[in-house]
N, C-alpha and C positions, 0 to 999 in steps of 0.2 A: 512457480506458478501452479496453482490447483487446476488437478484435471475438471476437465466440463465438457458440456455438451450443448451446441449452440444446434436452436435452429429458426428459421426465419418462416414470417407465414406469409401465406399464399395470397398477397392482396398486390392489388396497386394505388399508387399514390399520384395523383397530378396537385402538384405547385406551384404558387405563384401567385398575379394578379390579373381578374381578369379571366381563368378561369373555369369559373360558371358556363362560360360559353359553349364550354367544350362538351357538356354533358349530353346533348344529342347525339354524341360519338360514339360516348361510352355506354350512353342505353344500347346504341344499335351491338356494342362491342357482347354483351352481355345476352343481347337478345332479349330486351323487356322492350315487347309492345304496349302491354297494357301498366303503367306506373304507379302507383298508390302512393300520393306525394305524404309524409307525414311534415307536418310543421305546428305552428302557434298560431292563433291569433293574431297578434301585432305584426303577423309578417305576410300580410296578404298582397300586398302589392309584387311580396317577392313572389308568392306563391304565382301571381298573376302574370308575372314576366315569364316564370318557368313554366306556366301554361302555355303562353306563346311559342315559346324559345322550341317546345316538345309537341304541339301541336296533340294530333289526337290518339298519341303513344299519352297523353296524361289521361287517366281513366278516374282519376278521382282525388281527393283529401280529405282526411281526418286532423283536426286540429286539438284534440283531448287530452296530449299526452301531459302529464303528470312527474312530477319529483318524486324518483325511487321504485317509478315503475311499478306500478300497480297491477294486482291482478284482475282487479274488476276493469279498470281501466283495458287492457290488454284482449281483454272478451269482446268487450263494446267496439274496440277495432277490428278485431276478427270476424265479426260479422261485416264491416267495412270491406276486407280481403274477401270475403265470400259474396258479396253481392254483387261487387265490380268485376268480378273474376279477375283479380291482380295477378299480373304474371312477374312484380318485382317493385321495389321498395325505393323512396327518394327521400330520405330524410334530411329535413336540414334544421339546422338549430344546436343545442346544446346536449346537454348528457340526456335529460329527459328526452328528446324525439328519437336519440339514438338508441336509447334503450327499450326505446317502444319498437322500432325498429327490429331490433334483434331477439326481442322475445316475441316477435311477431316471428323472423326468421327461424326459432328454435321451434315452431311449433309447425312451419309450412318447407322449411329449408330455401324461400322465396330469396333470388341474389338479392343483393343491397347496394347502390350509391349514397355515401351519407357527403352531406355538405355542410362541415362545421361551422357555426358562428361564434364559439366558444372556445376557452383552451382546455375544454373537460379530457379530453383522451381517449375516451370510451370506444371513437372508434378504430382505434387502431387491435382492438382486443375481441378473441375469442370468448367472452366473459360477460354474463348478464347477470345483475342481481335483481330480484323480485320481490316484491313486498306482500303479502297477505296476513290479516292480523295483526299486525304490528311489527310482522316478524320478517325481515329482510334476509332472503337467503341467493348464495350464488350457483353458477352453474358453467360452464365451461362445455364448448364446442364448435367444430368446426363449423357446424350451419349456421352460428352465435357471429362468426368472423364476418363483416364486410367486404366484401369482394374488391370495390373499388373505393378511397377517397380521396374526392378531391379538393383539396384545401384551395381555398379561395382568401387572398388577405381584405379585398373588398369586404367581403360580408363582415369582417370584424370590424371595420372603421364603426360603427356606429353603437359598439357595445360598451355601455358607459364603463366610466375607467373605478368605480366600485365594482363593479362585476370584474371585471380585467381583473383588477387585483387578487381577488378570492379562488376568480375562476383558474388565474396565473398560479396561486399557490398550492391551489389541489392538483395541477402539474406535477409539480416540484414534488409533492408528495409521491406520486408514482418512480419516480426516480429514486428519492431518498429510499424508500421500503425497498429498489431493486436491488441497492448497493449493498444489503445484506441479506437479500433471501437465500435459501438453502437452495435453491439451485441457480444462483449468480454466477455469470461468466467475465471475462472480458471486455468481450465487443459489449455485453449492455453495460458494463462499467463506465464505456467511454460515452458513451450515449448517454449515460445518466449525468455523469458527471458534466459534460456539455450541454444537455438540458438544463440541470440546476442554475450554471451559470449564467446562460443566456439568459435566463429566464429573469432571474434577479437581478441581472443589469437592465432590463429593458423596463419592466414594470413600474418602476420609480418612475421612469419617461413618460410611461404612458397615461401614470397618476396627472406626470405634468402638464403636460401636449399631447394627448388624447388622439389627435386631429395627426399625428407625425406619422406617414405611409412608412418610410423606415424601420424605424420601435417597432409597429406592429407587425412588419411582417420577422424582424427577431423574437417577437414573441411568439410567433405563431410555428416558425418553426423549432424553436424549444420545448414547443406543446407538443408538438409531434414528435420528436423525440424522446420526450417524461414519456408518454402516450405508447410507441416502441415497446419502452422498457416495462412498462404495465403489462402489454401482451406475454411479451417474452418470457418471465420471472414469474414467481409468487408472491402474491402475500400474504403481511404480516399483520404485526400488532397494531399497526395505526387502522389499515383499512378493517380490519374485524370491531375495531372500535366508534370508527363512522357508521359502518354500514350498522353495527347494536342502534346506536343514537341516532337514525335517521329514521331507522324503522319504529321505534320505538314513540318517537318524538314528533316526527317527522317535520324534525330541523332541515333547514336550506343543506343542501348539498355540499358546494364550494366553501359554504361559511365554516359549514360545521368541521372537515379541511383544514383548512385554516386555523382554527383553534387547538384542534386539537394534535395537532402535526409535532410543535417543539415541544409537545409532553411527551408524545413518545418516544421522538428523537433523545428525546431525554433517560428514558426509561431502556432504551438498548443500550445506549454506548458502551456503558463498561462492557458487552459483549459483541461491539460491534467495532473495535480500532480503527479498524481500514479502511470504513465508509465513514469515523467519524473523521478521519485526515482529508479522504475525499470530497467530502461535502463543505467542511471549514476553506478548502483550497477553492472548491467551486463560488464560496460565497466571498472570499476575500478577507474569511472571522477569524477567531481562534477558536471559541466555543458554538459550534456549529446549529446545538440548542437556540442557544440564547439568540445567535444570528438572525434564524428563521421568526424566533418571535419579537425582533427589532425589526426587521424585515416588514412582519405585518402592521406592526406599529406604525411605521413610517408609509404604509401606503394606507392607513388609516379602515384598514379593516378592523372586523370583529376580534378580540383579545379573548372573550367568554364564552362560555355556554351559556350562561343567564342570560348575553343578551341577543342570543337568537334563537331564544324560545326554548331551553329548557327548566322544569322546574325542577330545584333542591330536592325534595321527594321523592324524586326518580334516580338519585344520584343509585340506593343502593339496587334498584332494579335492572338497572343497565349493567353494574358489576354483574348480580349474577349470573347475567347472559352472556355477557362480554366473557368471562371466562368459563362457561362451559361451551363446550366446541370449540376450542380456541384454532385457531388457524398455527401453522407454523413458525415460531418465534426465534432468533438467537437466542433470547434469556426469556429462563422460565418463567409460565405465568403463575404470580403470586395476587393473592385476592387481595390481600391489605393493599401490596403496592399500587395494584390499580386503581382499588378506593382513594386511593391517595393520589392517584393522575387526574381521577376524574374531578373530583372533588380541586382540586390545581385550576385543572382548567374552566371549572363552573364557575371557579369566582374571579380567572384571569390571572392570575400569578405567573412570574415568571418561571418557566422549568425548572426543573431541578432534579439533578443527575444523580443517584445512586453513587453510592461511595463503595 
């Protein structure tokens, strides 16, 4: 066994169905009188119940938030924070409200309840990435951490089983990257590797029966474990390669995930054995590439980058970015090779593994 160094962060979790309820408890737990709900648009009836539910501890909502976390976006709320005098954060919804969320928090240290409707992960992590100019960059910090989340399976019934799928696989993605980062232990090994699985067994379901309280609540907690393992670990070459092409592009989140996942998986193996035996095991494959991109096939996600919105053009722009500052890799980053993942994945191809 390779020595390590585990350590766990300072939040809590409530699970289950149902809930939501409880969130009057945990404002009082936290000491937020005044609440800054963050959410969307289409979720106004929720916002409207959680009006009720909080009575006149809710001080206000911003509904703006943005794919990739914007910084102009991020201002326009902060004066939201400064008006209301918020003394704490309710985010609900997916990656975009949690990340609005947390770079709201990085900039006020304001605690956070986030209430997922997604299986993005974001909030189980000390970790916000920010966009300005095109240019997506990350940031790490305890004030970045969510204090409390509580997972609610209700909220997800109603997230179509296209998103499910995407938002399922950019899960799977924080797991896979944790079974080889440079400082992987253990306990998130087991974590990941039981995320993965769960996760790919339930997703097919929920492509099929959407509507099956079961499925979703295996999915949901498989999320939270990919989710876990994203706090705990670093990364690597997948996520430096989304976060280039989201900033750059500003391709869908989960899609671009999704695409680009069994290209990398691809692109490590030969330096990765033990997460490629753990992840083949977790999926039930032998080629654990190829897995993930039958995987997406069969829940009839995106294959490309063409076709959620990048252009050919760009392919060698995002190379150059993509590998300067590269993040932490098992295997070195080489420029051709890249050009050669990107380029894979722009037109959809199946991976293909370095010899």
């Amino acid at each position: 066994m390779q020595d390590f160094t585990y350590q766990s962060a300072p939040m809590r979790v409530v699970f289950g169905t149902g809930t939501l309820r409880q969130l009057p408890d945990e404002l009082s737990r936290l000491g937020i009188t005044r609440a800054l709900v963050l959410a969307t648009p289409r979720q106004k009836d929720l916002v409207a119940g959680i009006r009720e539910m909080i009575g006149e501890r809710f001080a206000g909502v911003f509904t703006g938030a943005v794919m990739h976390t914007t910084v102009e976006v991020t201002e326009r709320a902060m004066e939201t924070v400064r008006e209301i005098e918020a003394g704490g954060i309710v985010a609900i919804g997916g990656g975009s409200t949690t990340g609005l969320g947390k770079a709201i928090a990085l900039r006020t240290d304001l605690p956070q309840i986030v209430l997922p409707t997604s299986y993005a992960g974001s909030e189980m992590t000390p970790v916000v990435g920010q966009t300005s100019g095109g240019i997506k960059t990350t940031q790490s910090s305890l004030k970045i951490l969510p204090e409390i989340v509580i997972y609610d399976v209700d909220l997800t019934m109603t997230m179509p089983a296209r998103l499910s799928a995407t938002s399922g696989v950019n899960a799977i993605a924080h797991a896979v990257e944790a079974l080889y980062a440079r400082d992987r232990n253990p306990i998130i090994s087991l974590m990941a590797q039981e995320g993965i699985g769960t996760l790919a067994r339930a997703l097919p379901k929920i492509c099929a029966e959407p509507s099956d309280k079961t499925t979703r609540t295996d999915a949901l907690y498989g999320a939270w474990l990919c989710g876990v393992c994203l706090g705990a670990v670093g990364m690597a070459l997948h996520h430096k390669l989304c976060h280039t092409l989201g900033g750059l592009f500003n391709l869908p989140h989960a899609e671009t995930h999704t695409v680009i996942l069994p290209h990398a998986l691809a692109y490590n193996a030969p330096a990765a054995p033990d997460a490629m035996t753990r992840i083949a095991t977790a999926l039930g494959v032998g080629d654990p590439a190829l897995g993930l991109h039958d995987l997406a096939r069969r829940l009839a996600a995106p294959l490309s980058l063409r076709e959620i919105g990048m252009p050919e053009s760009g392919v060698d722009q995002a190379v150059d970015l993509a590998v300067k500052n590269p993040y932490w890799n098992p295997r070195p980053i080489e420029r051709e090779a890249i050009r050669e993942l990107i380029m894979r994945a722009w037109r959809g191809d199946a991976p293909q593994i370095a010899q």
